[in-house]
Backbone as CSV, one residue per row, in Angstrom:
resi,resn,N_x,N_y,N_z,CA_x,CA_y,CA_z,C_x,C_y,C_z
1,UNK,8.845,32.021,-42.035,9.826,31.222,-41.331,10.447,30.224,-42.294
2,UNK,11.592,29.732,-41.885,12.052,28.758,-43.033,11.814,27.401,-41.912
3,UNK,11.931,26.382,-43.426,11.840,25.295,-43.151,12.629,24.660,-42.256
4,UNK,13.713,24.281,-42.022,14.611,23.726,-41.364,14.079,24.384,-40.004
5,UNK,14.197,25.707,-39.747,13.778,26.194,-38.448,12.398,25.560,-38.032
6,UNK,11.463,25.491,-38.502,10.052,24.804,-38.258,10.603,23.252,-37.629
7,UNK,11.158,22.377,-38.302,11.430,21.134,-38.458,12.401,21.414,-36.913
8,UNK,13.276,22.316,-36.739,14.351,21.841,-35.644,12.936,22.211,-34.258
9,UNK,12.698,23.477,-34.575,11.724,24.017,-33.205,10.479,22.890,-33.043
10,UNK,9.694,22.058,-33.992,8.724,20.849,-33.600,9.613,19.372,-33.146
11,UNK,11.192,19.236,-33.725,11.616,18.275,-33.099,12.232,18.138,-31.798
12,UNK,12.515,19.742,-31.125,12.604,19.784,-29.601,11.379,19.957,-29.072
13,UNK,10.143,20.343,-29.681,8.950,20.417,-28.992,8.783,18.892,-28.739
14,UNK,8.805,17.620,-29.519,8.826,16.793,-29.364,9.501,15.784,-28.583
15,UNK,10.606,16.520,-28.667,11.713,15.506,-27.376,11.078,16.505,-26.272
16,UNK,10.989,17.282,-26.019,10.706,17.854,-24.461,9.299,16.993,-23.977
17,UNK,8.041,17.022,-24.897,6.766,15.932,-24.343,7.540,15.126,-24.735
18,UNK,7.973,14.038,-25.325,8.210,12.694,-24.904,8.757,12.856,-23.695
19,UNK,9.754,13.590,-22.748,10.621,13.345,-21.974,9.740,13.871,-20.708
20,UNK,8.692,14.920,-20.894,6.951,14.966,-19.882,6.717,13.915,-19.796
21,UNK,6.166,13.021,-20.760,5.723,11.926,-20.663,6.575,10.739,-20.019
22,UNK,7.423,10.322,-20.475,7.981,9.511,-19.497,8.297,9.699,-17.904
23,UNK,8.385,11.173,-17.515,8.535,11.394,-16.241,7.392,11.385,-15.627
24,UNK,6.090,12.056,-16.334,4.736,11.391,-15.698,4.726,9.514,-15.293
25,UNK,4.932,9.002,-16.469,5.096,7.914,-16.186,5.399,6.658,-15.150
26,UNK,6.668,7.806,-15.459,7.521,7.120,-14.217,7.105,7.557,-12.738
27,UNK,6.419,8.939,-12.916,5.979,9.119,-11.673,4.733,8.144,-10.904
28,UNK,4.003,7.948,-12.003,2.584,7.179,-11.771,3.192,6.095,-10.916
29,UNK,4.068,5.468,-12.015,4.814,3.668,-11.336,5.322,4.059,-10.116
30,UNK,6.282,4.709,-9.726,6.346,5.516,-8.317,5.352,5.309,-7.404
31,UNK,4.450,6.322,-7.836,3.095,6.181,-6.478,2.553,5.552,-6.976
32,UNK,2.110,4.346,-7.745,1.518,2.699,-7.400,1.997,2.174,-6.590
33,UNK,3.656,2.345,-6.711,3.952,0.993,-5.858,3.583,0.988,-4.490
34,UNK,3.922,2.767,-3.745,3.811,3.279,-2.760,2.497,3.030,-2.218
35,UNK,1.441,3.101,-3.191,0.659,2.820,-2.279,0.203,1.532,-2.501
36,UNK,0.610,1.088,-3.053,0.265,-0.598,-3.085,1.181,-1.470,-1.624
37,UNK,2.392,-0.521,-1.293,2.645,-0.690,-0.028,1.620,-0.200,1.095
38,UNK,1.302,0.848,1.108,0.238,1.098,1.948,-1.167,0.323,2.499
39,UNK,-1.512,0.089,0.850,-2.283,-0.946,1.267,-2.322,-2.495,1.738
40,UNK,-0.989,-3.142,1.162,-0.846,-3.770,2.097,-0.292,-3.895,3.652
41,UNK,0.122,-2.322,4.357,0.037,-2.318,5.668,-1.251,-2.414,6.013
42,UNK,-2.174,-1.304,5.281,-3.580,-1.307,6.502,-4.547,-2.503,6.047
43,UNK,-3.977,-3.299,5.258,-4.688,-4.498,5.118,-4.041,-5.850,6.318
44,UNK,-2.356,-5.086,6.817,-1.829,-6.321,7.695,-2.726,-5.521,9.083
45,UNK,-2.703,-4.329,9.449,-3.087,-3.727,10.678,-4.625,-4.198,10.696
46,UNK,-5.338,-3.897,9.674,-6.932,-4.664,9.593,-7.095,-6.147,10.126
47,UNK,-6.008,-6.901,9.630,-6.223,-8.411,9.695,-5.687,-8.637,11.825
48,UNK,-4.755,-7.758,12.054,-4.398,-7.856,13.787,-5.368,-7.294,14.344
49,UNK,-6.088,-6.102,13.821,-7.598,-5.968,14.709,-7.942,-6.469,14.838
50,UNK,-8.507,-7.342,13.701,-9.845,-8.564,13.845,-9.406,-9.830,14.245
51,UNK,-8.244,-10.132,14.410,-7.760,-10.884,15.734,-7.526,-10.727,16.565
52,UNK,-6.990,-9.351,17.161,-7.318,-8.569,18.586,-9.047,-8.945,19.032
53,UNK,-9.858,-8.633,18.534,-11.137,-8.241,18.699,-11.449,-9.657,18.325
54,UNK,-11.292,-10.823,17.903,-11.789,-12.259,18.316,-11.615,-12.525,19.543
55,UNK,-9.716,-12.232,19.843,-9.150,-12.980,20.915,-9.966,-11.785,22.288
56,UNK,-10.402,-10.544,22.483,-11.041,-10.039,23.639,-12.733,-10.452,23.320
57,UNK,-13.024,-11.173,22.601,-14.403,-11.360,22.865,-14.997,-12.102,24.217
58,UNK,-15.822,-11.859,24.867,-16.325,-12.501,26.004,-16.070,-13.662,26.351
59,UNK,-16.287,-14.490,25.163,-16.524,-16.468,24.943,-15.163,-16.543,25.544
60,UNK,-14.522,-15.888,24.743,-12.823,-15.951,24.712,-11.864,-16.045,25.786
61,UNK,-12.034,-14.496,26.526,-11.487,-14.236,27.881,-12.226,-15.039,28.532
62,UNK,-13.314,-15.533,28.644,-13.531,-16.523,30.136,-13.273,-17.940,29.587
63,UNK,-13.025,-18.300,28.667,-12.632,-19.798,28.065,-11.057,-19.704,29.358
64,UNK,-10.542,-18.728,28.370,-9.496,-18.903,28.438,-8.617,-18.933,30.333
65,UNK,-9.637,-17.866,30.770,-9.631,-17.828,32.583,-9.788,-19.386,32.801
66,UNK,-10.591,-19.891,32.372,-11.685,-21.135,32.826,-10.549,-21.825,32.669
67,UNK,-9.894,-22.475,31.455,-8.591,-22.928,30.913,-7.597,-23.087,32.077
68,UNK,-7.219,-21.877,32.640,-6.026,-20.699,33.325,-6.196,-22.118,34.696
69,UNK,-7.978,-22.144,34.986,-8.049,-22.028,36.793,-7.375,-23.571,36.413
70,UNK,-8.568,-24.068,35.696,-8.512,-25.543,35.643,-6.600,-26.632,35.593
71,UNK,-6.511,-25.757,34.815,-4.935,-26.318,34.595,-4.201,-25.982,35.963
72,UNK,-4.526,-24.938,36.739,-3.645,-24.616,38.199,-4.323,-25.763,38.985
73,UNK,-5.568,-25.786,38.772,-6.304,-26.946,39.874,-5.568,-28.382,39.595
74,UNK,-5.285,-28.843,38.361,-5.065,-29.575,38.487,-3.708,-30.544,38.579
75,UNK,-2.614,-29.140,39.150,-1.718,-29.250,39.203,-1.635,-29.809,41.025
């Protein structure tokens, strides 16, 4: 093979992986962000459970009845 041909065929082998590589890249940064959105939904949906599930605790609902009567009574 001649030289020049070696040199042109390894310098498109080379631009084609660099240009793999950056599209991996860019793909990775892609799905980080995505799921770095994700996780902060099921970290907002986690945090309304566990205030759902304070506010139906037992103590809670009858405070809050108890609250309900008292304030009508003392109207």
């Amino acid at each position: 093979m001649d030289t020049s041909t070696v040199i042109t065929l390894l310098t498109v082998n080379l631009i084609v992986l660099s240009l793999v590589i950056v599209a991996l890249i860019t793909l990775i940064i892609i799905l980080l962000v995505k799921l770095n959105k994700v996780a902060n939904n099921i970290q907002q949906t986690t945090s309304n459970v566990a205030n759902i599930t304070e506010w139906f605790s037992p103590v809670k609902v009858f405070g809050e009845i108890a609250k309900a009567i008292t304030s009508i009574r003392k109207k």
